[in-house]
Rosetta silent file (secondary structure, phi, psi, omega in degrees, C-alpha in Angstrom):
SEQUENCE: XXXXXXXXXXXXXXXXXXXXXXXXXXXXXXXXXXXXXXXXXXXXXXXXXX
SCORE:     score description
SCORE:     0.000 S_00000001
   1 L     0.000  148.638 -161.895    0.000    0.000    0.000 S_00000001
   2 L  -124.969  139.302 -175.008    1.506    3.445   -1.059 S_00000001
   3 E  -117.271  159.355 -152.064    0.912    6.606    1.412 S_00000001
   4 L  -115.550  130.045  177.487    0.848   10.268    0.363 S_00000001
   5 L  -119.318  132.773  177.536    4.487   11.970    1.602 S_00000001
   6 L   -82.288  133.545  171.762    4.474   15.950    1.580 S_00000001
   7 L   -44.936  142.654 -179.364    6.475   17.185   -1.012 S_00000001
   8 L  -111.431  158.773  165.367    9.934   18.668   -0.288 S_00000001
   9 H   -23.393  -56.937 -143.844   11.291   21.641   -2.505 S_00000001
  10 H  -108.270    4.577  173.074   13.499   19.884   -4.468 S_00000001
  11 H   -91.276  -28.167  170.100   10.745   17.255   -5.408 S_00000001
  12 H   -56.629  -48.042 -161.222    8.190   19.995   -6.542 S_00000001
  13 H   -67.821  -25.236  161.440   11.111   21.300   -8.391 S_00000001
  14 H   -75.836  -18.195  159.634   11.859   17.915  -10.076 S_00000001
  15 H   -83.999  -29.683 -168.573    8.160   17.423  -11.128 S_00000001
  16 H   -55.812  -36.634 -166.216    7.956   20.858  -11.914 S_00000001
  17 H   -88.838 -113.279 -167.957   10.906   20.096  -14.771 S_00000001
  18 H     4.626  -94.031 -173.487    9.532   16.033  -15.595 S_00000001
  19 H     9.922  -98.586 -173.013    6.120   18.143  -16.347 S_00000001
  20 H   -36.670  -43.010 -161.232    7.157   20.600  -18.104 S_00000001
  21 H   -75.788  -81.440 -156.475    9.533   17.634  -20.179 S_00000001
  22 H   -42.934  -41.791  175.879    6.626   15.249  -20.449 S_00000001
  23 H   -55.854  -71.457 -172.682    4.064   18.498  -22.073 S_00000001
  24 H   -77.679   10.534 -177.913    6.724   19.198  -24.506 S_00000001
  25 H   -78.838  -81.793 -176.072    7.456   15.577  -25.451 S_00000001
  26 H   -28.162  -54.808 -170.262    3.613   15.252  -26.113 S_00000001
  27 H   -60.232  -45.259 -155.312    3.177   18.545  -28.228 S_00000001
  28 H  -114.955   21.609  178.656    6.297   18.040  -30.605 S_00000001
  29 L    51.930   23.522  179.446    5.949   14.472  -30.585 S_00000001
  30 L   -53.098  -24.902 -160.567    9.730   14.022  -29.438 S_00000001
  31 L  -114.289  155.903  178.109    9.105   10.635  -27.557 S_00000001
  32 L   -98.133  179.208 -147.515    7.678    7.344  -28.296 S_00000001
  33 L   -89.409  -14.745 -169.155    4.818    7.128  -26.092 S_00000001
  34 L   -85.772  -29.499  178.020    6.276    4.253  -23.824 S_00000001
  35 L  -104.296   30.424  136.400    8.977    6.787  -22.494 S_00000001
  36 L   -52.222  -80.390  159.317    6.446    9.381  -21.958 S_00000001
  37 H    -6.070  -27.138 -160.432    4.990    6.874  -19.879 S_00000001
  38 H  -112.549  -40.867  176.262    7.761    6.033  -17.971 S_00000001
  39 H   -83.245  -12.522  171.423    8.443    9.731  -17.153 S_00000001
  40 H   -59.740  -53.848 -172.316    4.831    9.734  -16.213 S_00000001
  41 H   -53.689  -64.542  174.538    5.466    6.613  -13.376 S_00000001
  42 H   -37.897 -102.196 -161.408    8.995    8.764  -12.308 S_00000001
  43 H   -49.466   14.829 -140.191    6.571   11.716  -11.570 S_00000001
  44 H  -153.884  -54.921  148.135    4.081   10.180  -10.026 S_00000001
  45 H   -27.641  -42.272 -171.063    6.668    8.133   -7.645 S_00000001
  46 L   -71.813   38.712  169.004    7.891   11.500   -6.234 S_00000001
  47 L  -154.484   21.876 -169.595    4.775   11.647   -4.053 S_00000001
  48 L  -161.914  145.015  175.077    4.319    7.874   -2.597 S_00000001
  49 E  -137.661  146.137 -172.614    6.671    5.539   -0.654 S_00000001
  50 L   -77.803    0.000    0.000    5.748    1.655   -0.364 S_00000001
């Protein structure tokens, strides 16, 4: 079961950048969709601990 951990600074600031990465990935079509995906799971980890 995964539990909600308050963000620290430098974790906002690394989703802030993943975001920002994954949005322009999407837009210009830079990525194939699986490592979109993958940077999705990476952001989405920064806010849960097993």
């Amino acid at each position: 079961m995964y539990r909600y951990i308050p963000p620290s600074k430098k974790n906002l600031e690394e989703a802030l950048h993943l975001f920002e990465e994954i949005i322009k990935n999407i837009e210009l079509s830079g990525l194939n969709l699986s490592v979109i995906v993958l940077k999705v799971l990476r952001l989405s980890r920064l806010y849960t601990i097993k």
